[in-house]
C-alpha positions as CSV (number, residue, x, y, z in Angstrom):
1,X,-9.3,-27.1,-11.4
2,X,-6.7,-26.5,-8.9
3,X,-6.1,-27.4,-5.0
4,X,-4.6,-25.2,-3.1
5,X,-3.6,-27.8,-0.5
6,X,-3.2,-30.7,-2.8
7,X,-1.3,-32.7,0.2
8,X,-4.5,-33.6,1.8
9,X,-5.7,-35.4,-1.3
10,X,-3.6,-38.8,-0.2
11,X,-5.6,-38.8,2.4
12,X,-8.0,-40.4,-0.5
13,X,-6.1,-43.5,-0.5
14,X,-6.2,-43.8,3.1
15,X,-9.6,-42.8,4.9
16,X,-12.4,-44.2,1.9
17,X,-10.7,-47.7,2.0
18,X,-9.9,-48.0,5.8
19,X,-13.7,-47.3,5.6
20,X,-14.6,-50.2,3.6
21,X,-12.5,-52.6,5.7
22,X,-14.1,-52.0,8.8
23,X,-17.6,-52.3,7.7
24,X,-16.9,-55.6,6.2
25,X,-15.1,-56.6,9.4
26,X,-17.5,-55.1,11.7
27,X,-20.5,-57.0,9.6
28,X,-18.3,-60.5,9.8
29,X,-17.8,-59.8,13.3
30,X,-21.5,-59.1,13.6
31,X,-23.0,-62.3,12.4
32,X,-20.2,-64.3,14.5
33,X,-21.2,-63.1,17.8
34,X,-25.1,-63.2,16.6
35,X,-24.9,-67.2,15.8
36,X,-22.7,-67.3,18.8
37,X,-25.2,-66.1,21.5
38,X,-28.6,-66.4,19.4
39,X,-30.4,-69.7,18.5
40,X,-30.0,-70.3,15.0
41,X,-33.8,-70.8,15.3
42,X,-34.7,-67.3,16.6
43,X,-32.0,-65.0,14.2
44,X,-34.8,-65.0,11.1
45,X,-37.3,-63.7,13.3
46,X,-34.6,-60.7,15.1
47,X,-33.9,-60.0,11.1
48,X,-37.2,-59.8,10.4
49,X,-37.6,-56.5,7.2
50,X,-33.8,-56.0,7.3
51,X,-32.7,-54.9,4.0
52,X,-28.9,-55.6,3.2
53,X,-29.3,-53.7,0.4
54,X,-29.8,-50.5,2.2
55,X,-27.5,-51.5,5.1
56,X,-24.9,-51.1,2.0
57,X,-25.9,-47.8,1.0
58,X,-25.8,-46.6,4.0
59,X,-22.5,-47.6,4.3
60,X,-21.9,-45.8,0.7
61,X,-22.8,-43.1,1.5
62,X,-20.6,-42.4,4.7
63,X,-17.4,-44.0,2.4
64,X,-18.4,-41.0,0.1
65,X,-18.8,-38.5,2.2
66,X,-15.5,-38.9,4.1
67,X,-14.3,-38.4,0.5
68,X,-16.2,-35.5,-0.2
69,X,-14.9,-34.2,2.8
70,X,-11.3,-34.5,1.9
71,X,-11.6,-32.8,-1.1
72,X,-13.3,-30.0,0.4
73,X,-10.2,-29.6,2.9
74,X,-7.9,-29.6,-0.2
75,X,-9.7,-26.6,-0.7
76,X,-10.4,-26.8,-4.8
77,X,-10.4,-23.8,-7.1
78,X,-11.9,-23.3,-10.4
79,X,-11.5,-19.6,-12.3
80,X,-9.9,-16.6,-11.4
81,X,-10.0,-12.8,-11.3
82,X,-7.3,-10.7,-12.4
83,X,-5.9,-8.1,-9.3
84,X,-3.7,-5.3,-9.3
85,X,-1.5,-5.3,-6.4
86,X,0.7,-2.7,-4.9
87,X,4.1,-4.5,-4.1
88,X,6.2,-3.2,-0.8
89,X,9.8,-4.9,-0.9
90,X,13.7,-5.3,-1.1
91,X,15.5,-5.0,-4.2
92,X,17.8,-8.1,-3.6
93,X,20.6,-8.9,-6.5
94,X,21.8,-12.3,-5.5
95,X,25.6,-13.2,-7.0
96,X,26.5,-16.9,-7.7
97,X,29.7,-17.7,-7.9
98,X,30.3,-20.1,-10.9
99,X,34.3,-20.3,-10.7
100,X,35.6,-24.1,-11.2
101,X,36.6,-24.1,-7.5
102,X,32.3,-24.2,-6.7
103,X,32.7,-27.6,-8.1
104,X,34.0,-29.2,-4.9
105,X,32.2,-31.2,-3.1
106,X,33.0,-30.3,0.9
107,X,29.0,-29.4,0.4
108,X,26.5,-31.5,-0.8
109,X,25.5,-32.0,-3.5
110,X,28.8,-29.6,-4.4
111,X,29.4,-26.0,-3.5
112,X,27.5,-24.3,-6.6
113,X,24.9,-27.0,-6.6
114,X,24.3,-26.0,-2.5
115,X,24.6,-22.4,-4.0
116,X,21.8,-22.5,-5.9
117,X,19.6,-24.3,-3.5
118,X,20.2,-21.7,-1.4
119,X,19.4,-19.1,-3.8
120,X,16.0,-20.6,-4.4
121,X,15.3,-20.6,-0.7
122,X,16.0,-17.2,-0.4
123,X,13.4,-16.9,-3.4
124,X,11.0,-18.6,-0.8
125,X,11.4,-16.2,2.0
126,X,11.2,-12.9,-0.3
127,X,7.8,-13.2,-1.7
128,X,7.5,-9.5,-2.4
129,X,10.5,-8.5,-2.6
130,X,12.1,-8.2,-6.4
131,X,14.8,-10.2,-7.0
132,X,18.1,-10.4,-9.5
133,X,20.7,-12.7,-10.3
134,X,24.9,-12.3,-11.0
135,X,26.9,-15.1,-12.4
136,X,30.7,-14.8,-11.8
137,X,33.9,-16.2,-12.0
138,X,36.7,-14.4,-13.6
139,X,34.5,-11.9,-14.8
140,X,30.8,-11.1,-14.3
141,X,27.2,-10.8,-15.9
142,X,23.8,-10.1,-15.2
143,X,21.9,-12.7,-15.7
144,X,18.5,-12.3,-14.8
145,X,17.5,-8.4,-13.8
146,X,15.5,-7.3,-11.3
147,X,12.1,-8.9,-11.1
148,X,8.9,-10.2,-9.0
149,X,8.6,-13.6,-11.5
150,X,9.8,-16.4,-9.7
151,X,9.7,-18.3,-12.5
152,X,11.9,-16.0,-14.5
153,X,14.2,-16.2,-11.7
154,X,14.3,-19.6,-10.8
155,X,15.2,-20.6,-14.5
156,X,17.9,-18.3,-14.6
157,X,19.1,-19.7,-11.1
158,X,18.6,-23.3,-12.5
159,X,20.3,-22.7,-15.8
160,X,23.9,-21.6,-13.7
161,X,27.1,-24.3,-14.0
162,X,30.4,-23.9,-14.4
163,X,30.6,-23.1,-18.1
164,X,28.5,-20.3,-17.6
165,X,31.4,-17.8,-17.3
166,X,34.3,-18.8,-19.6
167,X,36.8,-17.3,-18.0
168,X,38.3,-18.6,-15.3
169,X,38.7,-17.1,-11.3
170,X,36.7,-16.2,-9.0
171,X,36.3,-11.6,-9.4
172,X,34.4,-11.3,-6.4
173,X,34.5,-7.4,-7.0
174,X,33.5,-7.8,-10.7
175,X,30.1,-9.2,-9.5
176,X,29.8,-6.2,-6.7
177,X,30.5,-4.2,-9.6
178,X,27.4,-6.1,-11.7
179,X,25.4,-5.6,-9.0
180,X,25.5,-2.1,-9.1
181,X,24.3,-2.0,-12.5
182,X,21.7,-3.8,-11.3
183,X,20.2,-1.1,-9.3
184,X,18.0,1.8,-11.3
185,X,19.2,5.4,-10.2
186,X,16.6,6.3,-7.1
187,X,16.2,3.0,-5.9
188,X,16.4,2.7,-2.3
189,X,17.6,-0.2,0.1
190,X,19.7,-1.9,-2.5
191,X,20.7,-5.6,-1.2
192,X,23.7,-7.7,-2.5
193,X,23.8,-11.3,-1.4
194,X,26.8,-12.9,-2.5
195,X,27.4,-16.4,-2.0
196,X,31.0,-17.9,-3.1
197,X,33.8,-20.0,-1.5
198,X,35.9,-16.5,-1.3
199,X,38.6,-17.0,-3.2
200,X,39.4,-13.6,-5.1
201,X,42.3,-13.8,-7.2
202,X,41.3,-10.0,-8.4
203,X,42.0,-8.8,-4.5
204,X,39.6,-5.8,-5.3
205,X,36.8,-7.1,-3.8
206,X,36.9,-5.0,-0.4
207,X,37.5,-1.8,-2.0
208,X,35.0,-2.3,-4.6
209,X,33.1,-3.1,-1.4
210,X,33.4,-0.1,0.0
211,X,32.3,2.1,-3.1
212,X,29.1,0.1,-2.9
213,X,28.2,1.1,0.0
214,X,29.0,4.3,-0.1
215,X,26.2,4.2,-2.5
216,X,23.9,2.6,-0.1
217,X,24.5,-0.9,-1.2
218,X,24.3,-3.7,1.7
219,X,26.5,-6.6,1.0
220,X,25.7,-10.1,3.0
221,X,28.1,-13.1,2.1
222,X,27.4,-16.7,2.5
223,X,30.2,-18.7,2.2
224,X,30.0,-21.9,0.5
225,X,32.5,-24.8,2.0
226,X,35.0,-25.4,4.5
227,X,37.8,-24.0,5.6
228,X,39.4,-27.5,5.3
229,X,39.1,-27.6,1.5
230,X,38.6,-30.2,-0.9
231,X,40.5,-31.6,-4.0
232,X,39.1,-30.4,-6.8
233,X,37.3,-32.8,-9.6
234,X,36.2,-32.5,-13.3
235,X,34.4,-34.6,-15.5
236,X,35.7,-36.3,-17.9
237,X,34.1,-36.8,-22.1
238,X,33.8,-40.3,-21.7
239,X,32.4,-40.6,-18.3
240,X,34.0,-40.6,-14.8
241,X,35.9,-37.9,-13.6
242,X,39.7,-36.8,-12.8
243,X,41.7,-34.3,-10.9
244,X,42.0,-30.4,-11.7
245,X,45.9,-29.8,-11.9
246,X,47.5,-26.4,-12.0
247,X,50.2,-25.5,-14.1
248,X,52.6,-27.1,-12.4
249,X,50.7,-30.5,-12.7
250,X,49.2,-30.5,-8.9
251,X,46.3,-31.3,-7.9
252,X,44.1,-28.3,-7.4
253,X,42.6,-27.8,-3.6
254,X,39.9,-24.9,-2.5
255,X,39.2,-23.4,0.7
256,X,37.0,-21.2,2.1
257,X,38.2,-17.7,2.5
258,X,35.8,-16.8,5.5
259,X,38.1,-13.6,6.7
260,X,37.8,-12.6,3.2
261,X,34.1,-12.8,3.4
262,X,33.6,-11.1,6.8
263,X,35.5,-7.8,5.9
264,X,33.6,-7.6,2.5
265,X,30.1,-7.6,4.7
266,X,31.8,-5.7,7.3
267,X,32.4,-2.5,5.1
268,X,29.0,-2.9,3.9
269,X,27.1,-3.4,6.8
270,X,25.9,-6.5,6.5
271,X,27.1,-10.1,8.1
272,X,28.8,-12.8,7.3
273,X,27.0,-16.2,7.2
274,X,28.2,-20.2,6.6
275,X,25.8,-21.7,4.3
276,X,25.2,-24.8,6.8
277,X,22.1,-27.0,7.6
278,X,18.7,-26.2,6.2
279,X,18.1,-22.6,8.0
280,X,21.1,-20.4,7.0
281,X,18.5,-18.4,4.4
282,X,16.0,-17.9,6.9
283,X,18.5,-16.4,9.4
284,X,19.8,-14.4,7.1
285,X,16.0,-12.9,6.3
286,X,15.2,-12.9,9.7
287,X,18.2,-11.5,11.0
288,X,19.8,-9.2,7.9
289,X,16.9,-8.5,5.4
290,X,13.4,-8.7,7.0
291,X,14.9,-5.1,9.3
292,X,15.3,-2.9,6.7
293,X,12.7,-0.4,5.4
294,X,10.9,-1.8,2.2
295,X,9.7,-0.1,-0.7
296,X,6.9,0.6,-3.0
297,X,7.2,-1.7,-6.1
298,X,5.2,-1.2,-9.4
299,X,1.8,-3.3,-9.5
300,X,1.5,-6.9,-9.9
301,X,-1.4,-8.7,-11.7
302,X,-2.1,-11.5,-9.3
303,X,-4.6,-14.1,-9.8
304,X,-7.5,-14.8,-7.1
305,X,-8.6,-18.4,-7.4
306,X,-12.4,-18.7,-6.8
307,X,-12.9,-21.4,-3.9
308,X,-15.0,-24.4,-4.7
309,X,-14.9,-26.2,-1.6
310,X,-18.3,-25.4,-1.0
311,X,-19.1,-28.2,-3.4
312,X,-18.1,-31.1,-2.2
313,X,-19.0,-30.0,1.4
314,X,-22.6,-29.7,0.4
315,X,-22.7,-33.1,-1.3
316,X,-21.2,-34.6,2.0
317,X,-23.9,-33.1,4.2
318,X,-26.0,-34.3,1.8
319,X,-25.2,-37.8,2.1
320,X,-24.8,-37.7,5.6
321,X,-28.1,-36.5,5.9
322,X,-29.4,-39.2,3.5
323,X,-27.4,-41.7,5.8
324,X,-28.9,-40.6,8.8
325,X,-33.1,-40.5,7.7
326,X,-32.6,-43.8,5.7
327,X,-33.7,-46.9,7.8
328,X,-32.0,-50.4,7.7
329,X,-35.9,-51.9,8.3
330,X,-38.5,-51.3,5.4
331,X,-41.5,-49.7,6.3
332,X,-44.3,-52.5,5.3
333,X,-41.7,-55.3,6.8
334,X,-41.1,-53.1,10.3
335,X,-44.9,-52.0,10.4
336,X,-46.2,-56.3,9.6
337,X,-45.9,-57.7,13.3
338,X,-43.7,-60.9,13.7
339,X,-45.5,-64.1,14.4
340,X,-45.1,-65.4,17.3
341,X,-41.5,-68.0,17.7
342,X,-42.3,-71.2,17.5
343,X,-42.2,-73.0,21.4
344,X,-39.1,-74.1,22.0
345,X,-39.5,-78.9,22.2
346,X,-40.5,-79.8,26.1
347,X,-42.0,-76.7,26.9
348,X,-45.9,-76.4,27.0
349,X,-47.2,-73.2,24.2
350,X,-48.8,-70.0,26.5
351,X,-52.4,-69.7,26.6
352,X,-54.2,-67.0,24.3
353,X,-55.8,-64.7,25.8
């Protein structure tokens, strides 16, 4: 069994027990006010057939229906059906760069590790659109093809560091080139989303820009950083971690090459975006991808939950009901008539009639 909004269930922990507090306050509070304004004398005849018993069930039962209740909004599911779906979508190859210079940390957690995150929201936002993956640095792979499994591509996004590419730089027109390859012959709206700090030692990325989309490819770059830079840091065998030198025994600093990025977008009519804050990914959707013309996909087996909820919404009526038609007083004890209170010392007993 399955919820498909298993956030409601905490509510478990909450409502039920808040429950079972007040009722014991509310019956402590009860009896106080009772001795207060009643004579101690007259409260066994007002409580005359009052069961506690079923003053506790009744209690029961509204505790467990406001559980029942819960569950039902959590909405559970049990079995499935098999559906074939006609899917209508992007084809969206998204290229990580996996350079060493990804490894700074001007964006939290560091720039590849805000890379993929980004990547995975993107994931979010294109639910039926199929979706492929490029690692790159000095050179560049396909790592995941195009495909509607998130899983498949979330592993392959989740599996990306900087020993994925062995060789070192950052080809930025290597990946554009992967990308292509990407791409079936026929398909239409092909989408590039490359997200990378910019820094192209190659300094073929524009042109190989421009044969893309000569081809139909759009090309959107997010850049990853700041244009202020940051030192660049490895980690060491035994622990800790040191400073990247160059050859000349320097320290090692990357910046964001955002003009870089804009012209390679430019010639391919797509934009430039900063990856910044939480909603860069959904402005690019909203802004870039969600506008162009999608495309029939192959079929998708998806799986239709039956809903239960209809379960444990009948067992809270139910009790509810049960609650409601059940009286505190028993029947032979509410039917017997009280005797008559006892007169109270000074006061002379009424006549009979």
């Amino acid at each position: 069994m399955i919820f498909a909004a298993p956030h409601l269930l905490w509510l478990l922990v909450v409502v039920p027990p808040a429950l079972v507090i007040f009722f014991w306050w509310s019956a402590r509070k009860s009896q106080t006010l009772m001795t207060r304004f009643i004579h101690s004398r007259l409260l066994p005849n007002l409580t005359v057939g009052l069961s506690l018993p079923r003053r506790r069930f009744r209690q029961g039962c509204l505790v467990a229906a406001a559980a029942c209740l819960i569950i039902a909004l959590a909405r559970p599911q049990w079995g499935f059906d098999w559906e074939e779906a006609r899917l209508h979508g992007l084809d969206i190859v998204v290229a990580i760069d996996t350079s060493k210079s990804m490894l700074a940390e001007d964006a939290k957690p560091s720039r590849l590790g805000r890379a993929k995150l980004a990547a995975l929201e993107l994931m979010q936002r294109a639910k039926s659109d199929r979706l492929g993956l490029v690692a790159f640095a000095g050179e560049a792979f396909l790592q995941c093809p195009l495909t509607i499994d998130d899983t498949a591509f979330r592993q392959s996004v989740e599996a990306l560091d900087v020993n994925t590419i062995p060789e070192g730089g950052t080809a930025i027109g290597a990946a554009i080139e992967a990308a292509r390859g990407a791409f079936k012959e026929g398909d239409n709206h092909r989408v590039l989303v490359l997200i990378t700090d910019g820094e192209d030692q190659d300094t073929d990325g524009l042109e190989t820009a421009r044969k893309a989309a000569a081809e139909g490819m759009r090309i959107y770059t997010i850049g990853v950083g700041t244009t202020a830079g940051e030192v660049l840091r490895v980690k060491k065998a035994g622990g800790g971690s040191e400073f990247l030198l160059d050859e000349e025994g320097h320290a090692v600093k990357s910046h964001l090459n955002e003009d870089l990025l804009r012209q390679i977008a430019g010639a391919a009519e797509g934009f430039y975006l900063p990856l910044q804050g939480a909603l860069t990914m959904d402005a690019l959707y909203d802004q870039g991808l969600a506008k162009l013309p999608k495309s029939e996909h192959e079929e998708k087996l998806i799986k239709r939950y039956h809903e239960r909820y209809q379960w444990p919404l009948a067992v809270a009526v139910v009790l509810l009901v049960v609650e409601t038609l059940l009286p505190e007083r028993r029947r032979e004890a509410a039917s017997r008539r009280s005797p008559a209170p006892a007169p109270l010392p000074g006061l002379p007993s009424p006549n009979p009639l």
